[in-house]
C-alpha angles and dihedrals in degrees: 000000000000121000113238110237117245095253092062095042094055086053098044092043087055097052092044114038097073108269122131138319105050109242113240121199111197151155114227096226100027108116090216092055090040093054090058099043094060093047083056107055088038079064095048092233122168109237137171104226111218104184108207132203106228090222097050108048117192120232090238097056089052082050096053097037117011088203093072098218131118156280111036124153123213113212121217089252096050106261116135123216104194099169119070096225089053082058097050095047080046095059094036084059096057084048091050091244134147119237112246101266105137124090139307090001087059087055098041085058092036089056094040096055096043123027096011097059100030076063097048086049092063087039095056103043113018096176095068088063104049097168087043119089109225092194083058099043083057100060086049092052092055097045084059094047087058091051091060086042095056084050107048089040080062098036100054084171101048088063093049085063103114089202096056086052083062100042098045112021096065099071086035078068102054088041085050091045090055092074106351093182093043089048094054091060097048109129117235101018102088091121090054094052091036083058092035101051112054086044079055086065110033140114090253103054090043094057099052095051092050126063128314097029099027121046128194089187133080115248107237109231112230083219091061129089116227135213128176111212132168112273081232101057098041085057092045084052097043084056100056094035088233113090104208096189130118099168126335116308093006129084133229074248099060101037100028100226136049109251110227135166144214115244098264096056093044093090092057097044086055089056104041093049120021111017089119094065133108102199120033133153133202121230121211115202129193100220093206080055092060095046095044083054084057097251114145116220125206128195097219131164133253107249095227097044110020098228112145113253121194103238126185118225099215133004121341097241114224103226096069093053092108089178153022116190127169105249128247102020149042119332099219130015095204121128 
């Protein structure tokens, strides 16, 4: 395995051993990290957002929560909150808030963690549920929502709860989101959209799905190796399952070793060798991978410089390629 540089290890000391800010993991669109993102920022706490791709787990993020799933926050002293209700009664609590335990709001939360989005789930992927029927998930789904709707028509108050808004809007969204013109038209929920659809467009919701609260890029993980290729190559090699480079323009052949980088030196090597560019990806690469492959990796110095560069010694082997990312840029461009 290969030994992180000091430089790594300071910064990733310094992110990981409890100071401020808290450390939060998330997924941009995911209602539960959404949910705790805009508790959060409701409580005015200082985080480090690590956006996470869900199919890529860093190794911070299974230190921190074996169960892999966002979001979970790490606070400056070391405790770990890894459910987004417990983040949102955390932050309540920094506002001096109660927990929404009384009454129809409690069963508005109660249904929504637990029926409502075990619906939306089958609603949402299907295939994942082969014995399920998504059409009638669906209508389900919407006998409960008018449910909710009976009740907050009747609760004005419950629905001017901002943090209901937090705890429940969120996965309205995502249903929303599933047929936005059919949902419209949806009979007996006119007090749910009536509460939906201003939130849609406000301030708070905004603000959690921009920087610095919303991130559209990857966090890059310090424990990863890193490797910029041509968009064009990584799909030639994709395609033939061998991937030949070493840098750009020279082979593992040629050079007789693959060039990578930790994350810190990832942006000047951009810069020194493929700014001009148009099309360029990021390679994340799980070091242990790569040993476990047999492929030896060196710590060895540029020759104009000095710095210590990870170099593997044979092919770089594809299955510890974690992410591929273009480079500069969002990861994704999905809403």
């Amino acid at each position: 395995m290969v030994e992180i540089p000091p430089q790594q290890a300071a910064w990733t000391e310094k992110s990981e051993a409890g100071r401020n800010p808290a450390v939060l993991y998330s997924f941009r669109r995911c209602p539960f990290a959404i949910r705790a993102r805009l508790a959060l920022a409701a409580a005015a706490v200082q985080v480090e957002l690590r956006e996470v791709s869900l199919a890529a787990k860093p190794p911070e993020l299974l230190v921190a929560s074996a169960k892999g799933t966002v979001p979970v926050l790490v606070l400056p002293d070391g405790r770990v909150i890894d459910e987004s209700q417990e983040i949102v009664r955390w932050s309540l609590e920094q506002l001096g808030q109660a927990w929404p335990d009384d009454g129809l709001a409690a069963q508005l939360v109660a249904s929504c963690d637990g029926e409502f989005k075990a619906l939306l789930d089958h609603c949402r992927y299907p295939e994942r549920h082969p014995n399920g029927d998504a059409s009638a998930a669906r209508q389900r789904a919407l006998t409960l929502l008018r449910q909710w709707n009976r009740g907050l028509h009747e609760d004005s108050q419950t629905r001017q709860r901002p943090e209901l808004e937090w705890l429940i809007l969120p996965f309205l969204r995502q249903f929303r989101g599933l047929d936005v013109e059919r949902f419209a038209i949806e009979p007996g929920l006119d007090t749910l959209r009536d509460w939906l659809e201003p939130w849609l467009e406000s301030p708070d919701l905004k603000a959690v799905m921009a920087s610095p609260w919303g991130e559209r890029r990857v966090w890059h993980s310090p424990s990863w190796l890193y490797h910029l290729t041509l968009a064009e190559d990584w799909r030639q090699a994709k395609r033939q399952g061998f991937y030949p480079w070493s840098t750009r323009g020279m082979t593992l052949e040629q050079v007789g070793f693959v060039h990578a980088s930790w994350r810190h030196q990832v942006a000047a090597t951009y810069g020194r060798f493929y700014a001009d560019a148009s099309d360029v990806v990021l390679l994340a690469l799980d070091p242990q991978a790569i040993a476990n492959a047999g492929v030896p990796i060196l710590q060895e110095p540029a020759p104009d410089t000095g710095e210590l560069f990870p170099h593997l010694y044979g092919p770089l082997p594809m299955g510890a390629v974690v992410l591929a990312d273009p480079y500069p840029g969002d990861a994704s461009e999905a809403p």
